[in-house]
N, C-alpha and C positions, 0 to 999 in steps of 0.2 A: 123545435129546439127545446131540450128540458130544461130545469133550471135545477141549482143547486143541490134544492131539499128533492127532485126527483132522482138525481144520481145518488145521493146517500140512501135514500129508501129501496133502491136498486142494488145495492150493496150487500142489504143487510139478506141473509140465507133462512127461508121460514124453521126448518128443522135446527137450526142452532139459537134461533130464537123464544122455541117452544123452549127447549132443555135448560136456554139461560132461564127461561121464568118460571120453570116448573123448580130448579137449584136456588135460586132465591126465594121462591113460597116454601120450602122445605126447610132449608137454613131458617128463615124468620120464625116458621111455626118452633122450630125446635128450644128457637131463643127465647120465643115468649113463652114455653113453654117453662124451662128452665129457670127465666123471670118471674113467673107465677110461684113455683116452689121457694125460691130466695123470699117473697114479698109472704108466704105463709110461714115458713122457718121460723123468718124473723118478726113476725108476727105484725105486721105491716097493715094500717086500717085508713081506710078511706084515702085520701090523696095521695099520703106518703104511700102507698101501692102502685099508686097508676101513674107519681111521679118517677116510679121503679120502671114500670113499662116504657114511659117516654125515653129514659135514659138507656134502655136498655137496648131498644127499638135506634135510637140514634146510633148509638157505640155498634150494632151488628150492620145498619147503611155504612159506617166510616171503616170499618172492617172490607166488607163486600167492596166498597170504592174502592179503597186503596189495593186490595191482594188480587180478590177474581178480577174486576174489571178498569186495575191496574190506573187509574184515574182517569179512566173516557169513557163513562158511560152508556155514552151516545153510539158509540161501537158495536158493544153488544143486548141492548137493551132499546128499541124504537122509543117509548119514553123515557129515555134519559134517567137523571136526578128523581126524578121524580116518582120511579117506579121503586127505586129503591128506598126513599122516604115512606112509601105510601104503606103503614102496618097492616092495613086487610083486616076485612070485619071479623074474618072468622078467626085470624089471631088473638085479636080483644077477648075473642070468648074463649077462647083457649087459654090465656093467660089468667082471664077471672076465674073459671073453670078450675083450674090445677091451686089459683090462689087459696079458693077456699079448703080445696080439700086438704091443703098441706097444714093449713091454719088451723082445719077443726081437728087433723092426727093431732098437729104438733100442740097445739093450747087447747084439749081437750076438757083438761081438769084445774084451767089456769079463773 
């Protein structure tokens, strides 16, 4: 006899759950990406930058929850909340990445 969390995990279909995760690392990178440019624009240093990426990194999970994955989840995502919380290391670097270089065009001669 299964229990619960085996019929939910039974549920869930491998190829729609590669696409949901590979559509979320995509969207995130694009946003931290676009966050990095904002935080060198505005010439953004030390905290006030990365407290740009938290914010930014929140507002693109409250987006993702509410439109693609319509406020469940647990539906299309095996870790839940949590997958879409979680920024990925290689974001961070993408986002410092793009921070500095926006920062050293944009405040070259400042």
């Amino acid at each position: 006899m299964s229990t619960p969390a085996d019929e939910a995990q039974q549920r869930l279909y491998a190829p729609h759950i590669l696409f949901n995760a590979t559509l979320v690392n995509n969207i995130k990178f694009i946003s931290s990406c676009f966050a990095g440019a904002v935080a060198g624009i505005l010439g953004l240093e030390n905290s006030l930058g990365f407290l740009l990426f938290v914010v930014s990194t929140l507002f693109t999970s409250a987006c993702l929850f509410v439109v693609n994955f319509k406020g469940q989840p647990k539906k299309y995502a095996p870790g839940g909340i949590s997958d879409l919380l979680n920024p990925g290391q290689e974001n961070v670097s993408s986002f410092i990445l793009v921070w500095t270089l926006f920062y050293g065009i944009v405040h070259v001669y400042d």
